[in-house]
mmCIF file of the N, C-alpha and C atoms, coordinates in Angstrom:
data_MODEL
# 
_entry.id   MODEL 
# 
loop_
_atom_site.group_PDB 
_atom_site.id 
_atom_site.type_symbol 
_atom_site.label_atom_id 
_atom_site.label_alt_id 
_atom_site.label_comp_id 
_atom_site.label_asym_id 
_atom_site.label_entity_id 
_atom_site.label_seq_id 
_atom_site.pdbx_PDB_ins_code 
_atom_site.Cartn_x 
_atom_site.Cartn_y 
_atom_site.Cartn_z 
_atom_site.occupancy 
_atom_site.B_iso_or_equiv 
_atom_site.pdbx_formal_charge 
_atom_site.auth_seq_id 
_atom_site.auth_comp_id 
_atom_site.auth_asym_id 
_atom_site.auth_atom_id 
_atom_site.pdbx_PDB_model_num 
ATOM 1   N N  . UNK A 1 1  ? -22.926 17.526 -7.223  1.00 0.00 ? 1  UNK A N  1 
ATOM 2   C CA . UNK A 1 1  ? -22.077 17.880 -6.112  1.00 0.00 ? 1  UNK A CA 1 
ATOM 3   C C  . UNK A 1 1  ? -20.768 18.436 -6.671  1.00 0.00 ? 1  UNK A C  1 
ATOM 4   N N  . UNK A 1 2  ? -20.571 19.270 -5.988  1.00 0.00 ? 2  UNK A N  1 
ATOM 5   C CA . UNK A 1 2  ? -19.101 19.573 -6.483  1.00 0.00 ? 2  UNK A CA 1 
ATOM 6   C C  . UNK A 1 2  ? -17.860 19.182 -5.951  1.00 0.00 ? 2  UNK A C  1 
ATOM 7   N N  . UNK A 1 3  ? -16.549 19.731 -6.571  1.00 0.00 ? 3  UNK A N  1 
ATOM 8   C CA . UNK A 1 3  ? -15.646 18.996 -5.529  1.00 0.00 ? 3  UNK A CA 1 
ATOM 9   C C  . UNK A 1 3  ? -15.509 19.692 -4.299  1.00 0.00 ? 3  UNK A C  1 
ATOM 10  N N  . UNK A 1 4  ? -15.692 21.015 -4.345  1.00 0.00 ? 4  UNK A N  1 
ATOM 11  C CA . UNK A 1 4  ? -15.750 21.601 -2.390  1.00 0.00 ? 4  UNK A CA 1 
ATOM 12  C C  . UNK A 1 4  ? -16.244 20.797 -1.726  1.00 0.00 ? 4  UNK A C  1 
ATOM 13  N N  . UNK A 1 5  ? -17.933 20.509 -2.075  1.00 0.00 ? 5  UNK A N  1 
ATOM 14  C CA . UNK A 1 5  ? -18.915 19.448 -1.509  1.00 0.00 ? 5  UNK A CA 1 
ATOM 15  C C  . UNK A 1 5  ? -18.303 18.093 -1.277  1.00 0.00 ? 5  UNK A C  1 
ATOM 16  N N  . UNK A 1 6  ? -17.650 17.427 -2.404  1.00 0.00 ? 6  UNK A N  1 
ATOM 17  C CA . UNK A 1 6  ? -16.695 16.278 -2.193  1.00 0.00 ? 6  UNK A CA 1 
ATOM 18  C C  . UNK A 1 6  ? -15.798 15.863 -0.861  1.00 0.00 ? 6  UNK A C  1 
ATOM 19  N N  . UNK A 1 7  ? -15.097 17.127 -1.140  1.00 0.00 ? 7  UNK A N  1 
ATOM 20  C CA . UNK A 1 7  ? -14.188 17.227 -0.251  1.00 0.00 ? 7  UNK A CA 1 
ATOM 21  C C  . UNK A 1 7  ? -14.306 17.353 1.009   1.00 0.00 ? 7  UNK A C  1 
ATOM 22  N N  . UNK A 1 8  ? -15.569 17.621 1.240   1.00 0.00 ? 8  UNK A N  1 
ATOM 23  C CA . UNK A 1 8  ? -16.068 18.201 2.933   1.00 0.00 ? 8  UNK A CA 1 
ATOM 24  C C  . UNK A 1 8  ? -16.794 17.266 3.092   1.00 0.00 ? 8  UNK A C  1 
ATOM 25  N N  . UNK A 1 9  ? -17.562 16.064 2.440   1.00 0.00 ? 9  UNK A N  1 
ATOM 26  C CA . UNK A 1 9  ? -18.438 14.988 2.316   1.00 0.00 ? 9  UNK A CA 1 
ATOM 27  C C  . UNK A 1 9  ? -17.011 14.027 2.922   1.00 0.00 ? 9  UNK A C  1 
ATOM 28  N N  . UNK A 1 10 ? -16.311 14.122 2.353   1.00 0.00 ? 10 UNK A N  1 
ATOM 29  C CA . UNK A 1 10 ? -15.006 12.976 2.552   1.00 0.00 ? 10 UNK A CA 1 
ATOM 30  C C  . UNK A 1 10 ? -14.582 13.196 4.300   1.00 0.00 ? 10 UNK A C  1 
ATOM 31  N N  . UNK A 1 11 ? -13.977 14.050 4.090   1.00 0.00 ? 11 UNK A N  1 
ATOM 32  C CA . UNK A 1 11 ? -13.425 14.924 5.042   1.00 0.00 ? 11 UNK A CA 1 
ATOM 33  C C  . UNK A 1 11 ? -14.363 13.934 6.577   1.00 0.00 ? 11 UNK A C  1 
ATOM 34  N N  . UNK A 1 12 ? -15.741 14.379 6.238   1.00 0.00 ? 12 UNK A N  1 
ATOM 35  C CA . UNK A 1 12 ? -16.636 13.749 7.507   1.00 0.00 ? 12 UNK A CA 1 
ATOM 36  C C  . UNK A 1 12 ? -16.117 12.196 7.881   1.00 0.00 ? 12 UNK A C  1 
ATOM 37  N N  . UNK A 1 13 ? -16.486 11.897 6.508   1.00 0.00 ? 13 UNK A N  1 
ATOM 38  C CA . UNK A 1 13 ? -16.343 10.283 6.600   1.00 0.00 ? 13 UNK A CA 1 
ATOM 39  C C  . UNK A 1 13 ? -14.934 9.527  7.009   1.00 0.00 ? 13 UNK A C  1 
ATOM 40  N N  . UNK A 1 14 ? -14.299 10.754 6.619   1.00 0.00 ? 14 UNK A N  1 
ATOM 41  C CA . UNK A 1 14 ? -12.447 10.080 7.120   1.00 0.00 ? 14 UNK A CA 1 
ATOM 42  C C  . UNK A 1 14 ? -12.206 10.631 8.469   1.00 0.00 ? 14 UNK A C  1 
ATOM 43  N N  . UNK A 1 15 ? -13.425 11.339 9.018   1.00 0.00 ? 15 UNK A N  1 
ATOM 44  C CA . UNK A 1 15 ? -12.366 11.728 10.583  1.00 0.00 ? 15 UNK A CA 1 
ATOM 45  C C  . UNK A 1 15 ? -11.424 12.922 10.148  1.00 0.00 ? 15 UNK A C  1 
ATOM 46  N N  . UNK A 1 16 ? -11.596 13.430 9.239   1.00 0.00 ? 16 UNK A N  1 
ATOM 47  C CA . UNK A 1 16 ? -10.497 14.512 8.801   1.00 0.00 ? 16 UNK A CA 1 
ATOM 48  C C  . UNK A 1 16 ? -10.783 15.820 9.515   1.00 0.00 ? 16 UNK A C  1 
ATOM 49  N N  . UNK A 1 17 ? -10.078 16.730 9.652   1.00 0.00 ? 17 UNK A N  1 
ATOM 50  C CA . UNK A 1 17 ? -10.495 18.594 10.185  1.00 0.00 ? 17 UNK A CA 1 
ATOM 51  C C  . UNK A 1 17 ? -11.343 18.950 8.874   1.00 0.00 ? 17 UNK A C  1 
ATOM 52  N N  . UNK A 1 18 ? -11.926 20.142 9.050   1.00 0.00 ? 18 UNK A N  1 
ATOM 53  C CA . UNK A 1 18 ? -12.765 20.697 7.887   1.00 0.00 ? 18 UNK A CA 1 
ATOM 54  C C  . UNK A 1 18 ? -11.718 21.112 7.546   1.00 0.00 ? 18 UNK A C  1 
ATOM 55  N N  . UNK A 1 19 ? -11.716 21.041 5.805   1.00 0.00 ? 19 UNK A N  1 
ATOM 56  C CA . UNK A 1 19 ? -10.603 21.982 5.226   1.00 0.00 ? 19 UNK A CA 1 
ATOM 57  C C  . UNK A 1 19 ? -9.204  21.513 5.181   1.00 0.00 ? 19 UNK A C  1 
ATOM 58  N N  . UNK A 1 20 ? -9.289  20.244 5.746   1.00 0.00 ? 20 UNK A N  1 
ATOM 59  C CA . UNK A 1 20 ? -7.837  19.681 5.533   1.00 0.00 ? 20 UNK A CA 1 
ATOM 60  C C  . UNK A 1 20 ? -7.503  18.707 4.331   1.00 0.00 ? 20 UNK A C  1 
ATOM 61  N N  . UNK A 1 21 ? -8.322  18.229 3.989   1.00 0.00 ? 21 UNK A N  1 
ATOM 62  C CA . UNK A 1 21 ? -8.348  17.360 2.534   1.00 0.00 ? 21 UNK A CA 1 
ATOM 63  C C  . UNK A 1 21 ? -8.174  18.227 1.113   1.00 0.00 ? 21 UNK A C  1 
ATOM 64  N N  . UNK A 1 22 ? -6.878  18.007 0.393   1.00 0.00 ? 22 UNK A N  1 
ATOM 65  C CA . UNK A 1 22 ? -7.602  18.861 -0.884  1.00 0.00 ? 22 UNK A CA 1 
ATOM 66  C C  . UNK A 1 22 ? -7.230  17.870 -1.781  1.00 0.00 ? 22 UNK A C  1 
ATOM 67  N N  . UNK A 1 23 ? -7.418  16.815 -2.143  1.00 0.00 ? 23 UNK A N  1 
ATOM 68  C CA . UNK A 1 23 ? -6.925  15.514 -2.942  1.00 0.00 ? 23 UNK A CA 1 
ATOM 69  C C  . UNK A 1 23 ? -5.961  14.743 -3.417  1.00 0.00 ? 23 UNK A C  1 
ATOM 70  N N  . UNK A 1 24 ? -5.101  15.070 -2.815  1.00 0.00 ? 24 UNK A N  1 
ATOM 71  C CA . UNK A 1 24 ? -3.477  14.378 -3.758  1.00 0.00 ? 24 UNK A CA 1 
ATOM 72  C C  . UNK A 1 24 ? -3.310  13.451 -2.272  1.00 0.00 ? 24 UNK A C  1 
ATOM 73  N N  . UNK A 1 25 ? -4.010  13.714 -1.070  1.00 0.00 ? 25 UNK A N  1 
ATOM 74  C CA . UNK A 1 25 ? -3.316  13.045 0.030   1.00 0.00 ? 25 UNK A CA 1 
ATOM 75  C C  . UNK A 1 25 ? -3.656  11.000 -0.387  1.00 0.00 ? 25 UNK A C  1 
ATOM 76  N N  . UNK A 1 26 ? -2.547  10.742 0.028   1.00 0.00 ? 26 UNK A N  1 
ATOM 77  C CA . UNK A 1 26 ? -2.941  8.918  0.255   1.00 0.00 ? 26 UNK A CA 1 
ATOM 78  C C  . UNK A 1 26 ? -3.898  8.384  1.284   1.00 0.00 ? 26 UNK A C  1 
ATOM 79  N N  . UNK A 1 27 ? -4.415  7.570  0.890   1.00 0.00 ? 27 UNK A N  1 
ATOM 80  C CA . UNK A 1 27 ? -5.402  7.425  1.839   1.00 0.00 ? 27 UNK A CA 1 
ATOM 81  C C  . UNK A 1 27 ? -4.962  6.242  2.534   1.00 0.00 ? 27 UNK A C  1 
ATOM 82  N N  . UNK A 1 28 ? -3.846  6.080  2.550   1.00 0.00 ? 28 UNK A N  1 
ATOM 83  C CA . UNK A 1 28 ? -3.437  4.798  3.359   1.00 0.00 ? 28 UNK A CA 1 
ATOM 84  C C  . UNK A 1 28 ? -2.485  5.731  4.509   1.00 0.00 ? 28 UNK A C  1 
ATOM 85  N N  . UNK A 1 29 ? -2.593  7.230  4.010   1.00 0.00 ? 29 UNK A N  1 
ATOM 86  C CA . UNK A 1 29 ? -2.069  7.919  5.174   1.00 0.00 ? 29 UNK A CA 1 
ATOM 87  C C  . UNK A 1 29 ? -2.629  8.750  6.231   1.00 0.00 ? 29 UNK A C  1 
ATOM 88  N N  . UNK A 1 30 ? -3.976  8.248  6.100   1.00 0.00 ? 30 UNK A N  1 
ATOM 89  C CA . UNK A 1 30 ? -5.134  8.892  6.749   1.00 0.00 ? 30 UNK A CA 1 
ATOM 90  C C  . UNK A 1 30 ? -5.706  7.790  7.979   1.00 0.00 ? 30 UNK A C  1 
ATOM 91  N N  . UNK A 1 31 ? -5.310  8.058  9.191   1.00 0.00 ? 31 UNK A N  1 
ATOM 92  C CA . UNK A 1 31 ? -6.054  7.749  10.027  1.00 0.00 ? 31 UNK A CA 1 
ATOM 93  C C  . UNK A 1 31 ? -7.082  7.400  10.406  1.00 0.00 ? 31 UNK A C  1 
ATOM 94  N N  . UNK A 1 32 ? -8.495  8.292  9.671   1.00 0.00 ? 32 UNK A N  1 
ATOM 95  C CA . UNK A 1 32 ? -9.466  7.813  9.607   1.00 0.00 ? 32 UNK A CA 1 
ATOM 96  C C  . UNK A 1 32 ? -10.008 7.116  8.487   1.00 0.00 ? 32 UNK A C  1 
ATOM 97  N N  . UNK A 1 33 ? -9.366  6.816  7.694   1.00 0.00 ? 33 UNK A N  1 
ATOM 98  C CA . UNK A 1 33 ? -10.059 5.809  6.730   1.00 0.00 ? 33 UNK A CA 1 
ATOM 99  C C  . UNK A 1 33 ? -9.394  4.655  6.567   1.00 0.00 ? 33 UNK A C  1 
ATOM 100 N N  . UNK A 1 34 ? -10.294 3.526  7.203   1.00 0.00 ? 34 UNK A N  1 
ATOM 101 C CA . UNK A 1 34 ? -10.126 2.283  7.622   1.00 0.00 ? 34 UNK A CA 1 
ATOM 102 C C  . UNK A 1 34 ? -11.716 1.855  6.917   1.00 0.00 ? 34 UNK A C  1 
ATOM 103 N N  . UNK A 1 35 ? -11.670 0.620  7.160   1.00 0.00 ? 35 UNK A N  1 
ATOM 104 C CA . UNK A 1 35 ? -12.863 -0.332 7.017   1.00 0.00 ? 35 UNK A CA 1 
ATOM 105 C C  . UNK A 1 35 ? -14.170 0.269  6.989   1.00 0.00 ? 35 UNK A C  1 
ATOM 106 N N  . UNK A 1 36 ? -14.510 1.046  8.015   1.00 0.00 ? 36 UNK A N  1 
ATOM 107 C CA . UNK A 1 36 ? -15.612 1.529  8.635   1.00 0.00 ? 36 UNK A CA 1 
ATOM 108 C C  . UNK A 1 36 ? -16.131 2.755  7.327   1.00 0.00 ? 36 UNK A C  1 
ATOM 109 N N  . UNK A 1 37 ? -14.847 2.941  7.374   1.00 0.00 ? 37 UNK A N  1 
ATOM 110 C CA . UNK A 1 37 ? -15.092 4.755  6.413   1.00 0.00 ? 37 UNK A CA 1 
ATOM 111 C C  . UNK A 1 37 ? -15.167 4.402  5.376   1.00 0.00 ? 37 UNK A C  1 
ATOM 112 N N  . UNK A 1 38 ? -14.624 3.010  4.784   1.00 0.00 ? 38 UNK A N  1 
ATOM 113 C CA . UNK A 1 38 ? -14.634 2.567  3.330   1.00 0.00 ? 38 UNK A CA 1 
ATOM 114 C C  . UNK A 1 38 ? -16.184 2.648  2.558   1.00 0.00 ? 38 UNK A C  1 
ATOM 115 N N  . UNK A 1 39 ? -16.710 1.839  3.903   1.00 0.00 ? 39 UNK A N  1 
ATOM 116 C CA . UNK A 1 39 ? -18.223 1.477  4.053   1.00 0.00 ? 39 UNK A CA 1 
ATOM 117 C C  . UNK A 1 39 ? -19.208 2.457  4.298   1.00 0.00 ? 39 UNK A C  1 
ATOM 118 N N  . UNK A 1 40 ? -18.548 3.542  4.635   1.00 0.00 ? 40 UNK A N  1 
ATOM 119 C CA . UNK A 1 40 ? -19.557 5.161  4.997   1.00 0.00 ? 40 UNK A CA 1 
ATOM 120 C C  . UNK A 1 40 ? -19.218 5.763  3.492   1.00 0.00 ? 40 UNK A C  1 
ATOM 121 N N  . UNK A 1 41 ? -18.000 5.853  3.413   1.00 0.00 ? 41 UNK A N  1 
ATOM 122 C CA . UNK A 1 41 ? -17.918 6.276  2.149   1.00 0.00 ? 41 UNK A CA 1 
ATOM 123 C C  . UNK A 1 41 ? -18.987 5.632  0.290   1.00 0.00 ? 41 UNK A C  1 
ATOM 124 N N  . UNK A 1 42 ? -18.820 4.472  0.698   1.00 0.00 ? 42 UNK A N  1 
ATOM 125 C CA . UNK A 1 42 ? -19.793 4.158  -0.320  1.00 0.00 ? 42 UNK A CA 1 
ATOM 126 C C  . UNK A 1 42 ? -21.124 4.284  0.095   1.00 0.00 ? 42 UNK A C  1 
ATOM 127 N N  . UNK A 1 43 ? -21.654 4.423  0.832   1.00 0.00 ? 43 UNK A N  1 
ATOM 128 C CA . UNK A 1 43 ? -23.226 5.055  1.219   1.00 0.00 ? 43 UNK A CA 1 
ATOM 129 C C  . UNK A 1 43 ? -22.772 6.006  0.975   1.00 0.00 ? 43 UNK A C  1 
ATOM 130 N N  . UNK A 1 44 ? -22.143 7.593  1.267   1.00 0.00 ? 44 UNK A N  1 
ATOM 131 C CA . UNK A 1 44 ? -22.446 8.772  0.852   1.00 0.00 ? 44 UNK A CA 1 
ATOM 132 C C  . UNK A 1 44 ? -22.841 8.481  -0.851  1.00 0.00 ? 44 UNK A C  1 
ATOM 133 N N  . UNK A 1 45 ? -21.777 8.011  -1.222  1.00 0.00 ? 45 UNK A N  1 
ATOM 134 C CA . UNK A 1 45 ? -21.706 8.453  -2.833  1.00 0.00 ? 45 UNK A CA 1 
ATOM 135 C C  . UNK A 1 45 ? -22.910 7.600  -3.007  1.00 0.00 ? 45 UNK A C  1 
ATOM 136 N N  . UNK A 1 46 ? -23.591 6.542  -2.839  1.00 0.00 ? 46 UNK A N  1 
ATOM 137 C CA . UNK A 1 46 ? -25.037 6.191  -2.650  1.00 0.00 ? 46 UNK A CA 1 
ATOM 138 C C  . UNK A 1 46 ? -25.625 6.809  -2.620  1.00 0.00 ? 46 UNK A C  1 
ATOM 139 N N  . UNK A 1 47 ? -26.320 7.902  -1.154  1.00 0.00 ? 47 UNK A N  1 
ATOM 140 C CA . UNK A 1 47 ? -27.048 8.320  -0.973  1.00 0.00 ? 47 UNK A CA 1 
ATOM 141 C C  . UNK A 1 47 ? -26.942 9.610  -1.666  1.00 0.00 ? 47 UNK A C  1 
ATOM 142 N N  . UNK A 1 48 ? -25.830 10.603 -1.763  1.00 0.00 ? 48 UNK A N  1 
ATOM 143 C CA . UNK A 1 48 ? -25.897 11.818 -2.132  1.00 0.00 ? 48 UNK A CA 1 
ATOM 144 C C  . UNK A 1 48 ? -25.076 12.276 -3.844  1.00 0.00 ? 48 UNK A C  1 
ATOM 145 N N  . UNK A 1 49 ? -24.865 11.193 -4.263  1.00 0.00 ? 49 UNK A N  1 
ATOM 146 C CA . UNK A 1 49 ? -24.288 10.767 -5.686  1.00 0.00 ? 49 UNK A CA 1 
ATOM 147 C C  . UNK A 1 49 ? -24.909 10.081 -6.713  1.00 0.00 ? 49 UNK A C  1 
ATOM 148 N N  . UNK A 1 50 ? -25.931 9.317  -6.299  1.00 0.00 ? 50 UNK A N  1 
ATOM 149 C CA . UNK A 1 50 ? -26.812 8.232  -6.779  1.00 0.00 ? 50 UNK A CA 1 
ATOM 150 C C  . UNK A 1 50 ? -25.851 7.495  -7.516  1.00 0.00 ? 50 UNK A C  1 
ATOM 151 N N  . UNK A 1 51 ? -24.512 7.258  -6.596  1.00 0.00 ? 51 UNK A N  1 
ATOM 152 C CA . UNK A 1 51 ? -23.535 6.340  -7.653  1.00 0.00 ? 51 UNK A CA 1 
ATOM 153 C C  . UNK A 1 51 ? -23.319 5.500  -6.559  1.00 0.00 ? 51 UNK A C  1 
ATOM 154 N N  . UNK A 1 52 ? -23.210 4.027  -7.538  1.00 0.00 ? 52 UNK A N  1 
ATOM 155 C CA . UNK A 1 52 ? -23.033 2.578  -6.654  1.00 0.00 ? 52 UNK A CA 1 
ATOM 156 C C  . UNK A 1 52 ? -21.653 1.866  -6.756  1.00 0.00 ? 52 UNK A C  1 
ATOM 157 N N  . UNK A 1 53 ? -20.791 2.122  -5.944  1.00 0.00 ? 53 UNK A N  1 
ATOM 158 C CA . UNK A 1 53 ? -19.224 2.000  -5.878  1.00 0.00 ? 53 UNK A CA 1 
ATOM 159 C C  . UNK A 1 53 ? -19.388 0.006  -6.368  1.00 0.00 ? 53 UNK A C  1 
ATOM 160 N N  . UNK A 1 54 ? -18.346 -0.200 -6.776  1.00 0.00 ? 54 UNK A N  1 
ATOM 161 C CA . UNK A 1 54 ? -17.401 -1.592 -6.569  1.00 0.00 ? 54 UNK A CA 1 
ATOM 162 C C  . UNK A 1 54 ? -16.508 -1.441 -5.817  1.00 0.00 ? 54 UNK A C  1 
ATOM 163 N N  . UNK A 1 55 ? -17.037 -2.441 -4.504  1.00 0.00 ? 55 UNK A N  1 
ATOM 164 C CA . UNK A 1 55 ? -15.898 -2.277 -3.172  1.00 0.00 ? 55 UNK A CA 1 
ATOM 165 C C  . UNK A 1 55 ? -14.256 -2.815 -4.069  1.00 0.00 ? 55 UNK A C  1 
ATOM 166 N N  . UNK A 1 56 ? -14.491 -3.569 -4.936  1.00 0.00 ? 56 UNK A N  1 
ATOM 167 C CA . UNK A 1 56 ? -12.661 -4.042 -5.717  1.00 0.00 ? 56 UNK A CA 1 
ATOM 168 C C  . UNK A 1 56 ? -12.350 -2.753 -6.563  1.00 0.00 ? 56 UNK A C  1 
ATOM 169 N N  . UNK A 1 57 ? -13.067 -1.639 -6.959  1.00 0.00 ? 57 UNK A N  1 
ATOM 170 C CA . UNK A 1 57 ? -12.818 -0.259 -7.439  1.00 0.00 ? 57 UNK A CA 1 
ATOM 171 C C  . UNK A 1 57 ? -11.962 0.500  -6.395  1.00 0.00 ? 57 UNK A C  1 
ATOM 172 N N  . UNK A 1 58 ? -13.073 0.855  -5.563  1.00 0.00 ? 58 UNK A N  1 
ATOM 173 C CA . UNK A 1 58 ? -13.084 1.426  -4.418  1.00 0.00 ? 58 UNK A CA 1 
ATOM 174 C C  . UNK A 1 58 ? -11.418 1.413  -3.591  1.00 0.00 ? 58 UNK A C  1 
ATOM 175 N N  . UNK A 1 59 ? -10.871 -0.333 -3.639  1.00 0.00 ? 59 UNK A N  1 
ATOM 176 C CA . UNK A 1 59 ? -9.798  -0.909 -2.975  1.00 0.00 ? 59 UNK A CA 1 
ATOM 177 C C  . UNK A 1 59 ? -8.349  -0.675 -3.928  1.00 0.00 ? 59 UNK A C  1 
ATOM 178 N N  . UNK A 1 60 ? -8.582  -0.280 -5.093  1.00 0.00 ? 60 UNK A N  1 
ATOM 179 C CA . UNK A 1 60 ? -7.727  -0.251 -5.993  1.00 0.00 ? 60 UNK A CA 1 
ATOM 180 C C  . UNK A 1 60 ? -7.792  1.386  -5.918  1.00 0.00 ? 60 UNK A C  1 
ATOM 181 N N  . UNK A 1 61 ? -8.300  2.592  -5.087  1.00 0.00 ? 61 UNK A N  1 
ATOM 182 C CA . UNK A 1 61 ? -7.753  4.075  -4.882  1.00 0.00 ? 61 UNK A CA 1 
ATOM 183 C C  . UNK A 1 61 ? -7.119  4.185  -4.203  1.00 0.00 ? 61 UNK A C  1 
ATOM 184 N N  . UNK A 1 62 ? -5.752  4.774  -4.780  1.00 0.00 ? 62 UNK A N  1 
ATOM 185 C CA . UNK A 1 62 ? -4.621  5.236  -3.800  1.00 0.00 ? 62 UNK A CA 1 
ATOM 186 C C  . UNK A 1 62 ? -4.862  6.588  -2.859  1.00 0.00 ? 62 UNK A C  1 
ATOM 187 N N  . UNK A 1 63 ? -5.475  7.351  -3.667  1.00 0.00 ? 63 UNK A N  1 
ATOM 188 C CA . UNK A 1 63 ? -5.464  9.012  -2.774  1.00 0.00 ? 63 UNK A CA 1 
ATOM 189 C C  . UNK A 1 63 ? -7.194  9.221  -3.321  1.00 0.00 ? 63 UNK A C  1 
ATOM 190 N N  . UNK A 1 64 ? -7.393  10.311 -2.397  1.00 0.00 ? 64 UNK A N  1 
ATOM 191 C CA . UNK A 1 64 ? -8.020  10.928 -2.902  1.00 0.00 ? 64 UNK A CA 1 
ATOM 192 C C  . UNK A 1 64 ? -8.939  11.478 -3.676  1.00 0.00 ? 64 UNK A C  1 
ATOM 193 N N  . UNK A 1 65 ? -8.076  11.884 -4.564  1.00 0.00 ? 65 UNK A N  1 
ATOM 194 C CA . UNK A 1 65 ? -8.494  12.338 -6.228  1.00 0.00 ? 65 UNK A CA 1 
ATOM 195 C C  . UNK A 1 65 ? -9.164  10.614 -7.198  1.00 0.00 ? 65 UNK A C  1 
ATOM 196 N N  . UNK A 1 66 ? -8.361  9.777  -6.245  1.00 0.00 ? 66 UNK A N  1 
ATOM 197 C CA . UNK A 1 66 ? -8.621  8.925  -7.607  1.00 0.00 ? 66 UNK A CA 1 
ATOM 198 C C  . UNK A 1 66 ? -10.281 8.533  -6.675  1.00 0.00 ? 66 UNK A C  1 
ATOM 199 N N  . UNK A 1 67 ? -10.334 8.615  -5.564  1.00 0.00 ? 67 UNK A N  1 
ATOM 200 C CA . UNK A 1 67 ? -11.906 7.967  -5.075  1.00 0.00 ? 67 UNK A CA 1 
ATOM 201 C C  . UNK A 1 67 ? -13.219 9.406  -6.088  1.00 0.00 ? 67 UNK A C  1 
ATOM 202 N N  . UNK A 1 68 ? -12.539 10.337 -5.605  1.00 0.00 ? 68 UNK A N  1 
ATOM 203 C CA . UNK A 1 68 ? -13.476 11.400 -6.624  1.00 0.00 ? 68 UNK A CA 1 
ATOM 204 C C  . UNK A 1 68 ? -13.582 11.164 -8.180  1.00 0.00 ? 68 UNK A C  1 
ATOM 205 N N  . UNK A 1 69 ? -12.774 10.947 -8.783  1.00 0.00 ? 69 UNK A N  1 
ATOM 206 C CA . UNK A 1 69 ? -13.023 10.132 -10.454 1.00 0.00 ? 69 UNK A CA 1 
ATOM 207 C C  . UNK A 1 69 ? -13.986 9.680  -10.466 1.00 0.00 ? 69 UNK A C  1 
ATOM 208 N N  . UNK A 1 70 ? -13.783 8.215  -8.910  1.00 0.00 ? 70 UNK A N  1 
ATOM 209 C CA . UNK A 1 70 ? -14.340 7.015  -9.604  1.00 0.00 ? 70 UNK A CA 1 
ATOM 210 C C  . UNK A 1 70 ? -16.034 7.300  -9.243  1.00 0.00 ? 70 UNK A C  1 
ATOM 211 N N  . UNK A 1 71 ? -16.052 9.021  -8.292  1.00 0.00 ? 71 UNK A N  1 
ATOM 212 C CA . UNK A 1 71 ? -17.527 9.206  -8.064  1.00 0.00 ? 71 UNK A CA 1 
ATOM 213 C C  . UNK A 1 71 ? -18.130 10.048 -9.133  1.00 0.00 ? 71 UNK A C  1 
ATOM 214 N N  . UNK A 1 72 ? -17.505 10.248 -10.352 1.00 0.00 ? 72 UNK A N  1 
ATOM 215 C CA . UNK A 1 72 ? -17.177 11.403 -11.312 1.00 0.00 ? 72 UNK A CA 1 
ATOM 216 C C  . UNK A 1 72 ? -16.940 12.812 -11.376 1.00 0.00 ? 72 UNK A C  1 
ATOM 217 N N  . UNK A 1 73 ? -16.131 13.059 -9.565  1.00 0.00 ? 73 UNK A N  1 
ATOM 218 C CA . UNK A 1 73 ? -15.867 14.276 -9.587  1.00 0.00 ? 73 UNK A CA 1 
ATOM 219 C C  . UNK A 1 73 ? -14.683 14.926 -10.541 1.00 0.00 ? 73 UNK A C  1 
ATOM 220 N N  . UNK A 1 74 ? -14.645 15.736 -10.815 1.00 0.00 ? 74 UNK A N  1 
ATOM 221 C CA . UNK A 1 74 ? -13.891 15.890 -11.771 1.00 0.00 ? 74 UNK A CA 1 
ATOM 222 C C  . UNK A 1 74 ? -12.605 16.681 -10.468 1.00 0.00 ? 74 UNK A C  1 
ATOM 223 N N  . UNK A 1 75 ? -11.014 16.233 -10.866 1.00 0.00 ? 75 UNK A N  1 
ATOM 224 C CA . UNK A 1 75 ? -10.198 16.720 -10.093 1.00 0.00 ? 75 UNK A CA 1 
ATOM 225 C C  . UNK A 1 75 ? -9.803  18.471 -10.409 1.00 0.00 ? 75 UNK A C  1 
# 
């Protein structure tokens, strides 16, 4: 996947506009990512990453960029 793909994969899962995410944003400043999206978010990168998050990983990303690392997108 790439990071366009990333980014528009996220984008869904946070409730975001298409095209409004480009990675530096905080994700504690995002509206749609709460609990629910935490939990959608680690199924995507599941299902379409074949990567298996640590929800205490996962809780320790400030923005963005750092959730794509930890899926090995490269920023």
């Amino acid at each position: 996947m790439t990071r366009t793909e990333f980014l528009s994969e996220f984008e869904i899962v946070a409730l975001q506009a298409p095209g409004s995410i480009k990675g530096q944003e905080a994700l504690d400043s995002l509206d749609g990512w709460d609990s629910l999206a935490v939990v959608e978010f680690m199924s995507m990168a599941d299902e379409k990453l074949g990567v298996q998050l640590d929800p205490r990983k996962v809780a320790t990303c400030s923005n963005v960029d750092d959730l794509a690392s930890l899926c090995g997108i490269a920023a």
